[in-house]
C-alpha positions in Angstrom: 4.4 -4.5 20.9 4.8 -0.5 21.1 8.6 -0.6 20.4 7.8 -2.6 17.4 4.9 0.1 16.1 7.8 2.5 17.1 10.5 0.3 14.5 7.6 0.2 11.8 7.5 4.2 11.8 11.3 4.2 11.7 11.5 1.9 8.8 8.1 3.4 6.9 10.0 3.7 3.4 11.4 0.6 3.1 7.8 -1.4 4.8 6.0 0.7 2.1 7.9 -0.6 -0.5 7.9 -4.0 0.8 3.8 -3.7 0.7 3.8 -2.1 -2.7 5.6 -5.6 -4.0 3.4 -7.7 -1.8 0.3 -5.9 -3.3 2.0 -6.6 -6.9 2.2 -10.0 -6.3 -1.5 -10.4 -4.8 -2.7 -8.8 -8.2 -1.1 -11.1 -10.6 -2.4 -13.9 -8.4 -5.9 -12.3 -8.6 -7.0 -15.1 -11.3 -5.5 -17.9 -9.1 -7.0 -16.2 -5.9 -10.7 -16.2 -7.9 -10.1 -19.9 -9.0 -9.7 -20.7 -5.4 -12.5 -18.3 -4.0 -11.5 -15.2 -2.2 -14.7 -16.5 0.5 -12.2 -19.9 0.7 -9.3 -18.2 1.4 -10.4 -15.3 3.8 -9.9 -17.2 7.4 -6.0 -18.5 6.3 -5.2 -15.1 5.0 -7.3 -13.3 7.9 -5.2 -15.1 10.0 -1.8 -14.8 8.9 -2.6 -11.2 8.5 -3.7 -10.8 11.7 -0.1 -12.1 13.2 2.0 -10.2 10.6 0.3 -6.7 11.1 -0.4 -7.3 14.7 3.2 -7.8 15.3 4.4 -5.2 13.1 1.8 -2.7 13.8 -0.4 -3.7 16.5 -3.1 -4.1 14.0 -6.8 -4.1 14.8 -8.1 -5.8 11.7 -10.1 -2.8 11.1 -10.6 -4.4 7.3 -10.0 -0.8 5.9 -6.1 -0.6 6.7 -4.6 3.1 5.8 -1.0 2.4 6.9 0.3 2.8 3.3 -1.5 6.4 4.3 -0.5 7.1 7.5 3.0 6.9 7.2 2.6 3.0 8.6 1.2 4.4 12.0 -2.1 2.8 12.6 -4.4 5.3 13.4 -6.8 2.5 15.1 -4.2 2.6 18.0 -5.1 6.1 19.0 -7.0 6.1 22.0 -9.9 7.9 20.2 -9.8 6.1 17.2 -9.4 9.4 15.2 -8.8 9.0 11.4 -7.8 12.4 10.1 -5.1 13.7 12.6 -4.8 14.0 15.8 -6.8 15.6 18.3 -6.5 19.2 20.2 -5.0 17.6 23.2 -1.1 15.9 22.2 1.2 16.8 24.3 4.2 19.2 23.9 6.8 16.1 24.2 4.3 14.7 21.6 2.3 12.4 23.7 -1.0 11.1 23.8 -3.4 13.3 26.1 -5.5 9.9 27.3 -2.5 7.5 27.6 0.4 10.1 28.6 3.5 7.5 28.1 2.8 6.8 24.8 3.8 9.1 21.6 0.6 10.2 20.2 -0.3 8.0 16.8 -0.5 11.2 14.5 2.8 12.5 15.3 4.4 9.2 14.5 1.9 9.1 11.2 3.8 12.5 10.1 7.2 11.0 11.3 6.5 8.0 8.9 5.0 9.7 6.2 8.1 12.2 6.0 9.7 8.5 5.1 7.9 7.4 2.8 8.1 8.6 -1.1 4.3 10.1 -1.7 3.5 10.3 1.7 3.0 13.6 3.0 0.6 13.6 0.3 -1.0 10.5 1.4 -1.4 11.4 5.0 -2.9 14.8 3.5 -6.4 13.1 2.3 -9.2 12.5 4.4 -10.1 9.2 5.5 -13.6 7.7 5.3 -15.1 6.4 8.9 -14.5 2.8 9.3 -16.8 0.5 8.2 -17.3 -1.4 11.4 -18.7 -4.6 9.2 -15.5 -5.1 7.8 -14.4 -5.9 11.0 -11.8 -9.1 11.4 -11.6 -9.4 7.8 -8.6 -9.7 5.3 -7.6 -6.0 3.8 -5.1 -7.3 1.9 -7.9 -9.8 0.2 -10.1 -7.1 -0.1 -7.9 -4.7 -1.8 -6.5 -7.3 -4.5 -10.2 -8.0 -5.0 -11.5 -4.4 -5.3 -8.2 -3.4 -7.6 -9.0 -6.3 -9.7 -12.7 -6.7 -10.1 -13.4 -2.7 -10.6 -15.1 -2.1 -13.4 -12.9 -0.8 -17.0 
C-alpha cells in the first residue's frame, strides 16, 4: 500500500487531471445522479470509492478528501492527522518523527503539489478540521452534490 501512496505522489499531475475529468463527468450526471437519489447511490459509490482511493492512496474515507490540495498525499495518513503541514518533528532524511521508516505525508504533499499545475497554490490554503460525521461517506458524491445544488 505505501509504494502505491509513494506512485500516486510521483504521478500527481497526471491523477489530478484524471480527477478533474472524473469530477466533469460527475457534474453533467448531476441531473441523472438526483433522478436516482444521491441517499440511493451513496453505499455503491461509498464503496467503489473506498477500493479505488484506498488502493491508490490509502484513503481513510474521511468524507472531506483534499488530495486535489495536497499534492495527492493524504494528509489523513500522517500519524497525527495534521491538516496544514507537517509537524516540528520530520526528520532530516524527510521522515516521519512517530513512524521513522516512512517519508513524512507533508513532504510528499509538497513533492506532489510541485507536480501538479495550481498546486503550490493549493497546498498553500488552510484546511478546515475534518468533520468527523462525514466519516465513511462518498466525497466524490458530496462534492458533485455541493457544486451542483449551491445556490446562483
Amino acid at each position: 500500500m505505501y509504494t502505491v501512496r509513494l506512485w500516486s505522489v510521483r504521478h500527481a499531475r497526471g491523477l489530478a487531471s484524471f480527477y478533474r475529468k472524473f469530477e466533469g463527468v460527475l457534474n453533467k450526471l448531476h441531473p441523472l445522479l438526483q433522478c436516482i437519489g444521491y441517499q440511493r447511490l451513496e453505499r455503491p459509490v461509498a464503496m467503489v470509492e473506498r477500493q479505488l482511493k484506498g488502493l491508490l492512496f490509502d484513503c481513510r474515507m474521511c468524507g472531506r478528501c483534499v488530495l486535489s490540495s495536497t499534492g495527492m498525499s493524504c494528509p489523513m495518513n500522517c500519524p497525527k492527522q495534521l491538516l496544514n503541514g507537517p509537524c516540528g518533528g520530520v526528520r532530516a532524511n524527510g521522515n516521519c518523527e512517530v513512524t521513522p521508516g516512512m517519508r513524512c505525508v507533508w513532504v510528499e504533499a509538497w513533492r506532489g503539489a510541485e507536480r501538479m499545475p495550481g498546486g503550490l497554490d493549493a497546498i498553500r490554503q488552510l484546511q478546515p478540521p475534518v468533520d468527523r460525521r462525514l466519516e465513511g461517506a462518498s466525497a466524490w458524491l458530496r462534492v458533485a452534490r455541493e457544486k451542483n445544488e449551491a445556490p446562483a
